[in-house]
Every structure is written in C-alpha cells, then in structure tokens.
Backbone as a ProteinNet text record, in pm:
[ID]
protein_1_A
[PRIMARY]
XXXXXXXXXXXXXXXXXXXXXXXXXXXXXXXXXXXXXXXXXXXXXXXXXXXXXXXXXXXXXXXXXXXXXXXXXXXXXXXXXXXXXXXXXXXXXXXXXXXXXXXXXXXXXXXXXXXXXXXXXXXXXXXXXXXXXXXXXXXXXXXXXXXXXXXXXXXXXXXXXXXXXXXXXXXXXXXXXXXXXXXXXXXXXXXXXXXXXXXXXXXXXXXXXXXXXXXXXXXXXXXXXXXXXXXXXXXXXXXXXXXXXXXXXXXXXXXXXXXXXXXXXX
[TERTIARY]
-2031.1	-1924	-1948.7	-1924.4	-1963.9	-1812.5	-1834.4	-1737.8	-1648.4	-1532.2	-1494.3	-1448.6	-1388	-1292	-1225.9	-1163.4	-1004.5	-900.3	-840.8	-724.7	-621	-460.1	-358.8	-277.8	-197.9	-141.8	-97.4	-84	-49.9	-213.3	-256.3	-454.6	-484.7	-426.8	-528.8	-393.3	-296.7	-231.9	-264.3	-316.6	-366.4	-540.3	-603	-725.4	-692.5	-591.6	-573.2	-493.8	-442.7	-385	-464.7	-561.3	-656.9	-785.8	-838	-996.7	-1043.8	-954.1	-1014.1	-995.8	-944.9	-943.4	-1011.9	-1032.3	-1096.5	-1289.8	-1288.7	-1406.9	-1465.2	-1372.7	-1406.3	-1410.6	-1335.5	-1272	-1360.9	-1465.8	-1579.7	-1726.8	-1733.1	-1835.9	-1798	-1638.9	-1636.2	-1703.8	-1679.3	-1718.1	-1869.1	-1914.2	-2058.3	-2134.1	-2066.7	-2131.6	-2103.7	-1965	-1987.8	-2067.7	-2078.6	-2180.4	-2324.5	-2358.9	-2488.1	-2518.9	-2384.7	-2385.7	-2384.7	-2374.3	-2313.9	-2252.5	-2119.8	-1988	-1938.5	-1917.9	-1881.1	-1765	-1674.9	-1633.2	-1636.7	-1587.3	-1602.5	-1680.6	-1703.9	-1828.4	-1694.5	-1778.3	-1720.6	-1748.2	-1697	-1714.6	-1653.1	-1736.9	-1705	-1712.1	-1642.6	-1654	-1637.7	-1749.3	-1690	-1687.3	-1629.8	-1570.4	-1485.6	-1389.9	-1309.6	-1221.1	-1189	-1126.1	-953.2	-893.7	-799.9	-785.2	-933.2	-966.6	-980.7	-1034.3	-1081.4	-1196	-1286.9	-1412.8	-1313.3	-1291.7	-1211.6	-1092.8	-1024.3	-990.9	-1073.7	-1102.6	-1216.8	-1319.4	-1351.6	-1390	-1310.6	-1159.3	-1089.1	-1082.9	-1083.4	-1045	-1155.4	-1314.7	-1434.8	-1403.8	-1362.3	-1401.9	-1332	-1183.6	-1128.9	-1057.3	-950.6	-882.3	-961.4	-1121.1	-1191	-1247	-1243.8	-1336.6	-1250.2	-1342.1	-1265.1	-1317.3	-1189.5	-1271.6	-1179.3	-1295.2	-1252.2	-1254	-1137.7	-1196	-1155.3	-1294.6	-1329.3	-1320.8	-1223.9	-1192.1	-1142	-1203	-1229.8	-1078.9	-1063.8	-929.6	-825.4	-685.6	-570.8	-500	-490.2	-429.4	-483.9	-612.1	-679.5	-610.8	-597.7	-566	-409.1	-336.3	-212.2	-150.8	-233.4	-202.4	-295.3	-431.5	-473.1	-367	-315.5	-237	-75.5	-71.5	64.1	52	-110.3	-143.3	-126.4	-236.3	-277.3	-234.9	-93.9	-78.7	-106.6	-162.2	-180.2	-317.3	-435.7	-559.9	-538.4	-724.4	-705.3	-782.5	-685.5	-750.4	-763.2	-895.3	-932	-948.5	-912.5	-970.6	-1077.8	-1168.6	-1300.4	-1397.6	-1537	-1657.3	-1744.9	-1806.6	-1916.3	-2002.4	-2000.1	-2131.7	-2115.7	-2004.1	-1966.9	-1846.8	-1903.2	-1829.5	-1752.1	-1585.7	-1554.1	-1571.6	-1725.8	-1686.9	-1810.4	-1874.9	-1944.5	-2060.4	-2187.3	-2330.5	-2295.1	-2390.5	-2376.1	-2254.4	-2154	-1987.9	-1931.8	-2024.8	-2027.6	-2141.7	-2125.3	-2228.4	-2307.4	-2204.4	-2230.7	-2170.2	-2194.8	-2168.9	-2163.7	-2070.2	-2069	-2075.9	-2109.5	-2032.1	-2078.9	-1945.4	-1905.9	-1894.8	-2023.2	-2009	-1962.5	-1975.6	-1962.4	-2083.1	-2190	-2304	-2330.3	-2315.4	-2300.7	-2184	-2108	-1973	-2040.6	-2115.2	-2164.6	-2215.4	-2165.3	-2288.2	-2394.6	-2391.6	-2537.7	-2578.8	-2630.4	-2636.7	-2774.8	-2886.8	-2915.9	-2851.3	-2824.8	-2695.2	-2533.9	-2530.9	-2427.4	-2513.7	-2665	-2729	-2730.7	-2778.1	-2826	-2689.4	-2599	-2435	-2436	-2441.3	-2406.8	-2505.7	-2667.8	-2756.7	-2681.5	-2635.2	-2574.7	-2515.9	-2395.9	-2260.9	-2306.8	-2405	-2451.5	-2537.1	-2472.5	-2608.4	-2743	-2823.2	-2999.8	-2986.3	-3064.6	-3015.9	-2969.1	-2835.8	-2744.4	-2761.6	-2683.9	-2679.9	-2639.7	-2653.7	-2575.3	-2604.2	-2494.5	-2527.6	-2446.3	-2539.9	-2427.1	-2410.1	-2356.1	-2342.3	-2335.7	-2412.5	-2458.1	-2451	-2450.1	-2505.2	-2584.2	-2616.7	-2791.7	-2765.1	-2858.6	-2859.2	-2801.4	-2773	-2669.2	-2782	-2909.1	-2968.6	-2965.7	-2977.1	-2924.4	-2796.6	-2731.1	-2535.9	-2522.3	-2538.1	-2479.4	-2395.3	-2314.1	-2141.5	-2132.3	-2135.5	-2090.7	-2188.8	-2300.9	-2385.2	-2317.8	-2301.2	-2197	-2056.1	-1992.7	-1861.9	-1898.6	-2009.8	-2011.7	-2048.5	-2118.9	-2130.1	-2056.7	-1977.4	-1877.7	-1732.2	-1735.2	-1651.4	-1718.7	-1826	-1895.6	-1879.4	-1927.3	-1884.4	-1756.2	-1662.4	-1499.9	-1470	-1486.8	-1430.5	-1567.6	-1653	-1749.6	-1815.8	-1895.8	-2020.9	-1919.7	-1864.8	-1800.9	-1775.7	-1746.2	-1707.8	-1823.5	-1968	-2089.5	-2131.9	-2055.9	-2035.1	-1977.6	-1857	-1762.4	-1797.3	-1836.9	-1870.7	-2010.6	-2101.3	-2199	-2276.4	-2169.8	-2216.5	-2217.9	-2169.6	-2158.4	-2270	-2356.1	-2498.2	-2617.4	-2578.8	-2733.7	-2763.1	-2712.8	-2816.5	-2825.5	-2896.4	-2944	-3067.4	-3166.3	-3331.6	-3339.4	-3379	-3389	-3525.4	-3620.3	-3698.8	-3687	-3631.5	-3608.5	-3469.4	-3368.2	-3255.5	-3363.1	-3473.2	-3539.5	-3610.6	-3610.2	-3713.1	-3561.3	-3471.6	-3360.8	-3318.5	-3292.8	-3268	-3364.3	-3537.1	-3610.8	-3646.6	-3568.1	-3579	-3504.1	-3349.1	-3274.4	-3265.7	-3379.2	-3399.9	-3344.4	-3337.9	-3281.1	-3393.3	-3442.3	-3531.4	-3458.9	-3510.8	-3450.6	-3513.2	-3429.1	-3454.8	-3446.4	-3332.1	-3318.5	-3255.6	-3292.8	-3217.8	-3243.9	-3095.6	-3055.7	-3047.9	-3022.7	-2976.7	-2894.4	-2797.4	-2716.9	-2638.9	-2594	-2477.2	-2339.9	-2264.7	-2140.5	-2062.2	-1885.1	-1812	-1706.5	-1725.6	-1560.2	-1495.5	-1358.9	-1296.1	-1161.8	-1145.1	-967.1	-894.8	-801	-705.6	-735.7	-777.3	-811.6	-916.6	-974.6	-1028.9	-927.9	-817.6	-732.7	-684.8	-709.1	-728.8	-790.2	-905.8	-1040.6	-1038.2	-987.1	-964.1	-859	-777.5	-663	-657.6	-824.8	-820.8	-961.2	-1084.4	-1159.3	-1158	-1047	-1038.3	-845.1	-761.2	-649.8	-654.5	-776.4	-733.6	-818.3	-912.5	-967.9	-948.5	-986.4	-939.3	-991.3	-1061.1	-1099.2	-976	-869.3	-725.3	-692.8	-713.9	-620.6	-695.3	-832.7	-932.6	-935.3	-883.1	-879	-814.2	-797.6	-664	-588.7	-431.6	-461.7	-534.7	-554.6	-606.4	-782.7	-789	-933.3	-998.8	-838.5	-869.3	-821	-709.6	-721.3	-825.1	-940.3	-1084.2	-1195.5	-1118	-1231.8	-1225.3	-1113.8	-1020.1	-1074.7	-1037	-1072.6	-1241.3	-1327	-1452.8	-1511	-1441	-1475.8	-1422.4	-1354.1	-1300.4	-1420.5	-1476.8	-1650	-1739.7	-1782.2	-1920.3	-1880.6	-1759.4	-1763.3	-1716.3	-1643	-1696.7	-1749.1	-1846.5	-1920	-1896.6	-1804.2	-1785.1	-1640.2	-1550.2	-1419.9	-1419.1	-1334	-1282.7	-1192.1	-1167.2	-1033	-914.3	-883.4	-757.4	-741.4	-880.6	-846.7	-899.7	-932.2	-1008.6	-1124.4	-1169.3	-1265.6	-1370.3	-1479.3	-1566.3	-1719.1	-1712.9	-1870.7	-1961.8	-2064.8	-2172.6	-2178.4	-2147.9	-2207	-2327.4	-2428.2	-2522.7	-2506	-2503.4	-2512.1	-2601.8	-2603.5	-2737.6	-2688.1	-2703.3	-2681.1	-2850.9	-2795.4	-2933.6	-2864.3	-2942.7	-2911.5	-3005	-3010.9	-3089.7	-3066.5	-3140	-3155.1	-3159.4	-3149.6	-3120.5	-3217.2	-3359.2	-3493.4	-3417.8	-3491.4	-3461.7	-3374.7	-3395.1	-3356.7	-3216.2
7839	7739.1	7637.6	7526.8	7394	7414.7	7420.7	7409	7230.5	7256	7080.3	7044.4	7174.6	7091.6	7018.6	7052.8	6975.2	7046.8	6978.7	7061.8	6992	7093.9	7008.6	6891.5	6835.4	6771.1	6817	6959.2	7039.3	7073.8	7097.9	7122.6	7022.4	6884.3	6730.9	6727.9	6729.3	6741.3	6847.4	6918.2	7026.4	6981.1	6936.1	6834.6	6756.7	6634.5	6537.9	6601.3	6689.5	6734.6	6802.7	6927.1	7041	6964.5	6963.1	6932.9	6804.2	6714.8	6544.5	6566.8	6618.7	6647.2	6783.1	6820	6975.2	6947.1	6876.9	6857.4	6696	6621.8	6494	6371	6406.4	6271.8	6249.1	6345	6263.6	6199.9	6230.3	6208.5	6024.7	6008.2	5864	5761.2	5734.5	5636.5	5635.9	5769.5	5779.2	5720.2	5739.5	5689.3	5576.4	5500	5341.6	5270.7	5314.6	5285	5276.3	5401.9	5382.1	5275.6	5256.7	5141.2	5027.2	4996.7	4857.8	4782.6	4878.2	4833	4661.6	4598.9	4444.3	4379.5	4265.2	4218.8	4102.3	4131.3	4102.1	4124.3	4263.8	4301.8	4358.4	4397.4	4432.6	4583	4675.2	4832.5	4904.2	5016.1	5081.6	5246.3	5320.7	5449.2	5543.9	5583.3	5665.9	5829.3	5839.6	6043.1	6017.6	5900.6	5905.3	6010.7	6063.1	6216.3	6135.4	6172	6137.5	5972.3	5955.9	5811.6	5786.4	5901.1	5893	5777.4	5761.2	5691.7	5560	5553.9	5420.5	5377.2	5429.1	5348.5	5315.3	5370.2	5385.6	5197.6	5199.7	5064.1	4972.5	4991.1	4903.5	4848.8	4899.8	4863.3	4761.5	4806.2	4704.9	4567.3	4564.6	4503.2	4349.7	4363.1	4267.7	4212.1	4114.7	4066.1	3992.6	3967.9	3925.7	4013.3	4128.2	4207.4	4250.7	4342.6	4420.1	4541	4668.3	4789.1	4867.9	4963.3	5060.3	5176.9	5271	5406.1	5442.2	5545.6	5603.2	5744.7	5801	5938.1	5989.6	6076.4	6109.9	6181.2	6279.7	6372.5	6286.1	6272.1	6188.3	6229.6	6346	6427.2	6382	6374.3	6301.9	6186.3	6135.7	5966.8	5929.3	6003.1	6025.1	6012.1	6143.3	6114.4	6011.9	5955.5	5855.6	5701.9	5726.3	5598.9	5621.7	5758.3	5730.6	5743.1	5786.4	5730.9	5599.4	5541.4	5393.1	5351.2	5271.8	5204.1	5081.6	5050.8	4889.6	4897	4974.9	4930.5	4983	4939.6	4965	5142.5	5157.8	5331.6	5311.7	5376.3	5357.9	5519.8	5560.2	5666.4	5645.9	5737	5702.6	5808.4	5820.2	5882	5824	5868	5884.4	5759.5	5877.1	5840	5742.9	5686.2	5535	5459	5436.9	5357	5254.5	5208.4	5098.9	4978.2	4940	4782.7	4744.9	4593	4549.1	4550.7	4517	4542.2	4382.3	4527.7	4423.7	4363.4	4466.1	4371.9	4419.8	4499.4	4536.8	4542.2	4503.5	4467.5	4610.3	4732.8	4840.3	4963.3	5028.3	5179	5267.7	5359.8	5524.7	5579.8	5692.6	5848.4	5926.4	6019.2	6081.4	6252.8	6332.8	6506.4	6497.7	6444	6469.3	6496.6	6456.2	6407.8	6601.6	6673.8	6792.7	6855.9	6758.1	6758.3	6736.3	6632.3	6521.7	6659.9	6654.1	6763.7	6671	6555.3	6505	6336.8	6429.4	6355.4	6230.8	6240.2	6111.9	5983.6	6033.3	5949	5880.7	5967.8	5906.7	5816.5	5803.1	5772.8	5623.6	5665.9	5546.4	5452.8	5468.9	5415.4	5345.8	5409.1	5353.5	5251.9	5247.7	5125.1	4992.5	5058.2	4932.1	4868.3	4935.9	4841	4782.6	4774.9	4745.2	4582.9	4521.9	4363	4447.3	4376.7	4390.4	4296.3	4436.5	4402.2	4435.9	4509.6	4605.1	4749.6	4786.6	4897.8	5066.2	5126.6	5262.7	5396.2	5426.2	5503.8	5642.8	5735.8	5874.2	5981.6	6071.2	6215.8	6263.7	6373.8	6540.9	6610.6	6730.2	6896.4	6951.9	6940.4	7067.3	7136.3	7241.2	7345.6	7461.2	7591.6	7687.7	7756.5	7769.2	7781.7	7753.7	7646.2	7548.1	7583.9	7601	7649.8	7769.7	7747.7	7911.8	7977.1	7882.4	7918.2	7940.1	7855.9	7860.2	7988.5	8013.7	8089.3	8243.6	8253.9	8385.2	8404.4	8270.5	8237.5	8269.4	8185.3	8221.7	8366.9	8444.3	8564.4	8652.4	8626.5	8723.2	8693.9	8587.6	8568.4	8558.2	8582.9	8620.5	8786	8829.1	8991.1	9066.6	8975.5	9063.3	8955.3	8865.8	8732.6	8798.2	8801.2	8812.2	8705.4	8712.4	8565.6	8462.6	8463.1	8329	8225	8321.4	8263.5	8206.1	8278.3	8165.1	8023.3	7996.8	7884.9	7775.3	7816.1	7739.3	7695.7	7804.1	7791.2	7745.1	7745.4	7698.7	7626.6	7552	7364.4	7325.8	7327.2	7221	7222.6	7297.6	7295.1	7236	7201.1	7216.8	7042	7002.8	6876.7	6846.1	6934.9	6942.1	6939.7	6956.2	6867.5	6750.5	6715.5	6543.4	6495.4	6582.1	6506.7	6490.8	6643.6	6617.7	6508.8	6447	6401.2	6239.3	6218	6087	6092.1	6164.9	6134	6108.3	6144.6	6119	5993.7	5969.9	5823.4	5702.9	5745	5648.9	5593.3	5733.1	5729.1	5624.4	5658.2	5579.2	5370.9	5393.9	5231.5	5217	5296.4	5284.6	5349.1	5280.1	5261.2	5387.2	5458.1	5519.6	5481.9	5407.7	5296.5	5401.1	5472.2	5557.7	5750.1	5817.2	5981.8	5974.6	6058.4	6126.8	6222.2	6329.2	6462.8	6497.9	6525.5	6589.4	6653	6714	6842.2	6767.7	6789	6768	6939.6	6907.3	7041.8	7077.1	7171.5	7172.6	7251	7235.7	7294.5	7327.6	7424.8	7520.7	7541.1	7573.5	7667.5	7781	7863.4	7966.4	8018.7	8152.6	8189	8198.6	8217.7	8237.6	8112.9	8003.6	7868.2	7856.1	7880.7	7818.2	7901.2	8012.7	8099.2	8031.5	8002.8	7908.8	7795.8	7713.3	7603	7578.9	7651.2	7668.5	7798.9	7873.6	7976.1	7879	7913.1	7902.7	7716.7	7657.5	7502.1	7455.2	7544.6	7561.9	7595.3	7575.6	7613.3	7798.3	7794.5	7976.5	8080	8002	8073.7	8088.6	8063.2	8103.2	8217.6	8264.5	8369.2	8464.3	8506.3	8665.8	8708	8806.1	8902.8	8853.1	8859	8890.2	8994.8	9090.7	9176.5	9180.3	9061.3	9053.5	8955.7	8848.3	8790	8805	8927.7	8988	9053.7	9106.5	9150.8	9040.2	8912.8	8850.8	8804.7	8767.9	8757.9	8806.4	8976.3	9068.1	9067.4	9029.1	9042.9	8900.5	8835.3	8686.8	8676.5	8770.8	8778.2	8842.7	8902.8	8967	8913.4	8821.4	8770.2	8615.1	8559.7	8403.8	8451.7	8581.4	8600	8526.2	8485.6	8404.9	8238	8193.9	8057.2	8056.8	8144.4	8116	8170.3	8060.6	8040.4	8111	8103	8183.1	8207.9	8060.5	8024.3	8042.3	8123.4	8159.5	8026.6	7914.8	7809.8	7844.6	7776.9	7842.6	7681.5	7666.7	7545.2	7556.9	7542.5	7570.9	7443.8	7468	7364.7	7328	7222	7126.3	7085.6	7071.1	6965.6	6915.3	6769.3	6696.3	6588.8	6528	6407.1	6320.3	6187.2	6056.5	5951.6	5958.2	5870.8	5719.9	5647.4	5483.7	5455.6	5370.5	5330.1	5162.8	5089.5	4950.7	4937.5	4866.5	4876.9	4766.7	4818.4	4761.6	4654.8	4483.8	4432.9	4285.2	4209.7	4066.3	4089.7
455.6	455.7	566.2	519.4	630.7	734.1	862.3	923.7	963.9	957.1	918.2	1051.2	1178.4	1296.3	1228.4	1174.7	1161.9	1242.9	1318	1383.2	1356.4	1386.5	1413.3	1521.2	1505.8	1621.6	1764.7	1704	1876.6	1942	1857	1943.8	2000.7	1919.2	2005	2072.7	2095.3	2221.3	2297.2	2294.5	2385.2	2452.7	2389.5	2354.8	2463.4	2439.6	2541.1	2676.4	2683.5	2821.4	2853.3	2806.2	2863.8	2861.9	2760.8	2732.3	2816.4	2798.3	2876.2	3035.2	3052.8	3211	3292.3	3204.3	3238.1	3200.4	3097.2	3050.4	3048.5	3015.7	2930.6	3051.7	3126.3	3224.1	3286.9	3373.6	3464.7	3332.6	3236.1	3134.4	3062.9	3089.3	3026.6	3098.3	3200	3316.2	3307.8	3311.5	3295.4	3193.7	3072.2	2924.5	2922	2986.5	2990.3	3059.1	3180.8	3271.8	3210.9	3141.5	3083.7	2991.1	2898	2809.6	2839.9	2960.3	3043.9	2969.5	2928.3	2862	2982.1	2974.5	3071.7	2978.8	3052.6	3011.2	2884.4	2790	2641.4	2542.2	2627.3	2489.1	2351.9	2256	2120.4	2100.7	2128.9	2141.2	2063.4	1969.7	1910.9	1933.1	1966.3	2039.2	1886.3	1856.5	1719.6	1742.1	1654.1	1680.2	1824.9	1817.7	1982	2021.3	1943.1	1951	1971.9	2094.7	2145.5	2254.4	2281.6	2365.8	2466.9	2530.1	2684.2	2705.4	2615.5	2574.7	2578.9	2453.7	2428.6	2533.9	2577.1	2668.2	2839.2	2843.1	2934.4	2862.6	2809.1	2761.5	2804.9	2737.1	2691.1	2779.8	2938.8	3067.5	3124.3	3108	3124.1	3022.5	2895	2819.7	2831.3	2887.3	2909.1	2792.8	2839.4	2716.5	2617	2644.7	2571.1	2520.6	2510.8	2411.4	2338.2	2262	2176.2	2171.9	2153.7	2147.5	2030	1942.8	1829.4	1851.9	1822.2	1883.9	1669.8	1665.2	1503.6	1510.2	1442.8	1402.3	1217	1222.8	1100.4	1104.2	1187.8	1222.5	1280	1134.5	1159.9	1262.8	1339.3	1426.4	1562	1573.8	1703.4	1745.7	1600.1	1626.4	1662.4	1582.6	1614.5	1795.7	1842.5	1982.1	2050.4	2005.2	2076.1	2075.7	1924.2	1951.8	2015.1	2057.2	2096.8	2243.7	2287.8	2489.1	2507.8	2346.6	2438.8	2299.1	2285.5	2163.4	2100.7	2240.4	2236.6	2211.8	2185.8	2109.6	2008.4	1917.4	1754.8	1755.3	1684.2	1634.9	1497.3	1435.7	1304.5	1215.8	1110.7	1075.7	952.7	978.2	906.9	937.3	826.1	816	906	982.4	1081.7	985.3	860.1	760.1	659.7	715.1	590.3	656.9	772.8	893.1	784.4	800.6	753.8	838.6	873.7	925.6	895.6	912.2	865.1	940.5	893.9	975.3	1084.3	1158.1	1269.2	1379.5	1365.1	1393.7	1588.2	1546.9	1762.9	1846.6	1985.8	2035.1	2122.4	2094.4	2184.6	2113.3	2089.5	1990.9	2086.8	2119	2244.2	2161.5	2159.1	2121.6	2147.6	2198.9	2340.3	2303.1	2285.2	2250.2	2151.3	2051.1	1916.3	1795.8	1861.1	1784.5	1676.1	1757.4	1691.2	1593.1	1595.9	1444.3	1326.9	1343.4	1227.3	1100.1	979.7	880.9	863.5	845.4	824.1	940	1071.3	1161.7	1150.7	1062.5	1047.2	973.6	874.2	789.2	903.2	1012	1112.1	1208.7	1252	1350.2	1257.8	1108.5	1073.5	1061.9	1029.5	1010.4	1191	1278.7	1412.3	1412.6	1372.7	1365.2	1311.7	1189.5	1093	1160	1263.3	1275.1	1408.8	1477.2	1663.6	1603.5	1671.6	1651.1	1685.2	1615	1639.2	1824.3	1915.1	2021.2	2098.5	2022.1	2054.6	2147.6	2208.5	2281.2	2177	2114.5	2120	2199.2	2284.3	2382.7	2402	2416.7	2378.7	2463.8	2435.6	2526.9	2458.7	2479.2	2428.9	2546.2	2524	2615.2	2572.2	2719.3	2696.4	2643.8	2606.4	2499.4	2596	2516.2	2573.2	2672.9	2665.2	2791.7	2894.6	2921.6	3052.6	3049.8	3038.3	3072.2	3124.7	3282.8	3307.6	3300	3331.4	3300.6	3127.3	3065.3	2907.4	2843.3	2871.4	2808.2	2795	2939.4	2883.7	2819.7	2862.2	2806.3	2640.3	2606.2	2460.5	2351.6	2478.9	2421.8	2434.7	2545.6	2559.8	2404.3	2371.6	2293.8	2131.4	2124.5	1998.3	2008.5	2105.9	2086.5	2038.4	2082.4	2064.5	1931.8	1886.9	1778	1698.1	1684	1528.4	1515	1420	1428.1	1384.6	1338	1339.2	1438.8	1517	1684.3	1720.3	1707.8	1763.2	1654.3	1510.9	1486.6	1579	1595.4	1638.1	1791.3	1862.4	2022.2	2044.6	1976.3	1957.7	1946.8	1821.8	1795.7	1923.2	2019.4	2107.2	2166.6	2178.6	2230.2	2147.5	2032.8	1962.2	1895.6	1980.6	1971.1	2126.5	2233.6	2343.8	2379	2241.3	2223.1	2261.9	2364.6	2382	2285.7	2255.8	2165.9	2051.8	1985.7	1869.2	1835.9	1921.5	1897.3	1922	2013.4	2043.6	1845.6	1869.3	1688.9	1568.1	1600.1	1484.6	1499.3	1641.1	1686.2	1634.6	1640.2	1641.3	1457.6	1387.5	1248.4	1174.9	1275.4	1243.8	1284.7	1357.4	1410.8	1514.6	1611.7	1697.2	1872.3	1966.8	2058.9	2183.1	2228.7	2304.3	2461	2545.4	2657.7	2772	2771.6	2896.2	2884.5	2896.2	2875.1	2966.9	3031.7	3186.9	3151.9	3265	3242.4	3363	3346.6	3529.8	3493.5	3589.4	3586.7	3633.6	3535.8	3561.3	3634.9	3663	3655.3	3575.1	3490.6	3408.6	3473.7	3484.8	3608.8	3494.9	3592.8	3497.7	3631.3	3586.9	3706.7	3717.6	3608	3607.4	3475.8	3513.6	3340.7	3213.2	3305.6	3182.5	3092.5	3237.5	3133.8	3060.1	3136.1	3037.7	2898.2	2867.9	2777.8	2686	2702.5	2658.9	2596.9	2691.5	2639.2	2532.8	2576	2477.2	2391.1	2337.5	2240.7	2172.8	2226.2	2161	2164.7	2189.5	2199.5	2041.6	1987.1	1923.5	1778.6	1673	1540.1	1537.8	1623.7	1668.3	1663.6	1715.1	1768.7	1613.5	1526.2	1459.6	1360.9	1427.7	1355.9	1401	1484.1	1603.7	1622.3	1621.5	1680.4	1832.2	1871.6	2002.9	2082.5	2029.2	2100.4	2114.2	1991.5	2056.6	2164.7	2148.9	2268.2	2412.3	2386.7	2571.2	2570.5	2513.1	2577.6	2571	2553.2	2566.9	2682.1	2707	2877.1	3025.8	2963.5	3043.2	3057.8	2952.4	3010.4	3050.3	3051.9	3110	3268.4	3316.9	3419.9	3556.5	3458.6	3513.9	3532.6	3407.1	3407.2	3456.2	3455.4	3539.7	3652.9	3731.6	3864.7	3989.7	3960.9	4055	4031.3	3929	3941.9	4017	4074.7	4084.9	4246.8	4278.5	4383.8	4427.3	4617.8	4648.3	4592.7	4579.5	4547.1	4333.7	4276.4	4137.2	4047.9	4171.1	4080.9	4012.6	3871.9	3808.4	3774.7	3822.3	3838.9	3764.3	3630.1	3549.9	3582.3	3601.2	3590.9	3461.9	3380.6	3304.6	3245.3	3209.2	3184.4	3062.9	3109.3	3007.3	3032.2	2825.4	2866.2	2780.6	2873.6	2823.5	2741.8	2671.2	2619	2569.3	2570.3	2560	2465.3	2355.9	2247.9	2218.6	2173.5	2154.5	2042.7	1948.5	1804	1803.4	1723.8	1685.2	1577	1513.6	1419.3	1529.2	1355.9	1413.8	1339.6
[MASK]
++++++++++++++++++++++++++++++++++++++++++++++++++++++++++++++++++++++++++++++++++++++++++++++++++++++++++++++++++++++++++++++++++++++++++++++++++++++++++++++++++++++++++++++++++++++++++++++++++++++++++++++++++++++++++++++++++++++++++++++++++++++++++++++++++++++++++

C-alpha cells in the first residue's frame, strides 16, 4: 500500500505548534538563505506543510514579491492560512503543479522531497514552474545512519509498533543520497550549484515530548496500541539517555542537507 500522510486538522495543528519549533524553525532561514530568497523575488515553497518556509520568504520578499506556499493536504493549509492569512496558500499535486512554466523565479522545498510517490515527475514539475535561470533549492536529511539520535528513536519504535512503523518513521531519511538525489535533479534539468551538509538540534522538553510529537503527532498514533506506546516511551527513556539534560531537556543532533540547483535552458 502506497502510504498517502494525510492527516487531520488537529495533527497540522499539532505540526505547527510541536514540529516547526522543535524541528522546522532553525532549517527555514537556512533554506532561504541558500536560495537567496531577496526582495521581490517570485517564490514558490511547495509541500509548505503549515508555512514556516513560506512565510519565512514572505518576509525577504517584500511587498514586491510574491510568495506561494503548495500543499496537497487541505488540513496543512487550513492552519497555514489561519497563521498567516494575508498570503496565498494553494492546494495541489507536487506532480501537476497548477501554475504556468516558468511563473517563479525561486522554488524551496523544505523535508518533503521523501512524500513525493513519484519524485522525478515532482523534480521535473518544480523545473517547469522556476524561469530558465532560476534557483530551486531544498532540504532533505541524511540518511538514518548519520542520525544518532533518530536511529535509535526509530528502532526502538519499529520494535514495539511493527513494520509498519519503519514505513512511516523512515521516509524521512531516504532521500539522504546526495548523489543519487544530484542525478534525479540533473535528469530533471536542473544543475546542482551548491550541497551543504550540517547538523542542526531538534529539541523537546522532554522524551516524552518527543514521543508525543513524532508518534501521536503522526498518522502512526492511530496504528498502536497504548500500551505499545508506553514501551516505546519507556525504552526511549534508555537509549536517548545521553541526549538529555539536567533539567529533562532532550537535544538530538540533526543532519541535514541543503542543495541549490539552477534550472539549465533559455
């Protein structure tokens, strides 16, 4: 079964209060920066989730630009437009963007690239809509190797949840190939100018957050027992150990990678 992430309106409100600040908030600034989002460019942030990305633009772009945030999930969008009501939120396919070739000068997108079911068909769609010229610039995570923190987070919660659980916890690692993701990019017409790699921190109050917010923030929560997720709890309380602080703060290393692409063509 193709997994879809569709969630409800209480998850992307849980999304925009847990996830963007725990995960998302130091990664926007970064991906604009890489894009050299400036005043009046034309920006399109697709898979914007809730709009950390997109507004994060909206703020470089100036009353002369313009910025789109693109979500497939009406529930994302819902609360993106009820943060920031005053930009445009669009709902739409990755893979059959509604706007015309060529109609922005700069394309983000921000840890999503592993949603996509058919991610050259989305690479080639982001070519279309960027002027020849154009910037599209993205964020991914390294692969679950590089994750010290998440690597066990994820096995510990595949053990007590069932393989299903390493679907769901999983994707988020696996477009963390920088070559093989430089060869999808270069298929799609698109030049790959700069890949970074650095460690960010996702930070909780506690494991029991982080439990809270990547299991019950998740379409996961509604596949497990409670009781399989107080042992997933209880054994996450062991093996992240060494990320938590006096005071019960809990601080994972990150890696993530920004790559920047130029859109080949006149």
């Amino acid at each position: 079964m193709t997994e879809t992430f569709q969630i409800t309106v209480e998850q992307a409100e849980a999304y925009e209060s847990r996830f963007v600040p725990a995960l998302f908030g130091e990664w926007a600034p970064r991906l604009c920066d890489a894009a050299a989002i400036s005043d009046g460019d034309r920006v399109l942030d697709v898979a914007c989730g809730t709009g950390v990305v997109t507004r994060e633009a909206a703020r470089r772009v100036g009353d002369s630009g313009r910025v789109v945030g693109l979500d497939l999930n009406p529930a994302m969008l819902e609360v993106a437009a009820r943060v920031a009501p005053m930009l445009t939120w669009q709902q739409g396919d990755v893979a059959a963007m509604p706007f015309r070739d060529a109609e922005f000068d700069i394309v983000v997108c921000s840890a999503a690239l592993f949603f996509f079911p058919d991610l050259p068909r989305a690479l080639a769609e982001m070519a279309r809509v960027v002027r020849p010229g154009g910037t599209v610039a993205l964020l991914t995570f390294a692969g679950l190797a590089e994750q010290p923190g998440y690597g066990p987070f994820v096995d510990v919660a595949v053990r007590h949840a069932g393989p299903g659980a390493a679907v769901l916890l999983s994707t988020y690692w696996s477009c963390g190939d920088v070559t093989e993701l430089t060869r999808s990019l270069d298929d799609a017409g698109l030049l790959v100018i700069e890949t970074r790699s650095r460690v960010g921190t996702a930070r909780f109050p506690s494991i029991d957050a982080l439990a809270a917010i990547e299991i019950k923030g998740t379409p996961l929560a509604a596949r497990i027992t409670d009781e399989a997720y107080d042992r997933i709890v209880n054994d996450l309380r062991l093996v992240l150990a060494p990320y938590v602080a006096a005071d019960g703060r809990l601080s994972l290393p990150l890696r993530g990678l920004t790559v920047v692409t130029w859109r080949n063509g006149t």
